[in-house]
N, C-alpha and C positions, 0 to 999 in steps of 0.2 A: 622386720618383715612388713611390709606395705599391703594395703588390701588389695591393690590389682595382682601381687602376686598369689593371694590367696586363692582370689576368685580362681586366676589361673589353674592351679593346682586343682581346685575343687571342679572345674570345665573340666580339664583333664581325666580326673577321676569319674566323672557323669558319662562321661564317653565310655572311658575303659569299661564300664559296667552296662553300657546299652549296648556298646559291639558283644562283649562278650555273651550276655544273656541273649540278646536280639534274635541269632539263629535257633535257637531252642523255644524265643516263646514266638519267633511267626510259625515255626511248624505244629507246635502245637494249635495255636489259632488255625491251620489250613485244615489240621485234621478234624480238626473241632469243628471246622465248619460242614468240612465233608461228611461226618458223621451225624449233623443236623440237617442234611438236604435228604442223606436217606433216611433218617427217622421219619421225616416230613414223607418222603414219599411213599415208604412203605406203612403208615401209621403205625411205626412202633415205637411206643413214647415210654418206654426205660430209661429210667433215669442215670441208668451205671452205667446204661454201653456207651457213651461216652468216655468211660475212665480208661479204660483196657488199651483202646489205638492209642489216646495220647501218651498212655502210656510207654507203652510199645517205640509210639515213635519220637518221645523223646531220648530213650535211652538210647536208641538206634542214632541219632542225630549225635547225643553227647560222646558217643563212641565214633564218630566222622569228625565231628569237630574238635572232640577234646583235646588232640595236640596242639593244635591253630590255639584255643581259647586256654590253656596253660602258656603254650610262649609268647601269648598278647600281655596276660596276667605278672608272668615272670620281667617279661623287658619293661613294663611299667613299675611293679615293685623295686628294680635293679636302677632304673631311673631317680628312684625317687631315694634309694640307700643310696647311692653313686651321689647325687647332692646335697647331703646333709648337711654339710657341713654350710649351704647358703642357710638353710633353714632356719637352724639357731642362731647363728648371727647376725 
């Protein structure tokens, strides 16, 4: 195994793991942000209403995305059993 194929492999995997998370944490960052503009506006500075929407909307997200972000996860793991056999040798 040569280290350009490593790194490969490792590229690869960096990917797999920013597409997949990516959608769940810019909505939470969006909501996050929206919930700091009206904190700011309304002067309500609680610290936990914060938690509730992003909450709210990342499950909301993970349940739109989650087929997408399982068959990205599946056809990358299937990828990488499917060439094993470069691996070890």
């Amino acid at each position: 195994m040569s280290s350009e194929f490593v790194i490969s492999m490792a590229e690869s995997g960096v990917w797999t793991v920013l597409l997949v998370a990516g959608p769940l944490l810019i909505i939470a960052l969006g909501l996050g942000l929206l919930v700091s503009i009206f904190q700011a506006t309304t002067q309500i500075q609680e610290q936990t209403l914060a938690f509730i929407p992003k909450i709210v909307g990342v499950l909301v997200a993970l349940v739109v995305f989650g087929p997408w972000m399982l068959s990205y996860m599946t056809n990358f793991a299937y990828q990488i059993f499917n060439n094993l056999h470069r691996y070890i040798g």
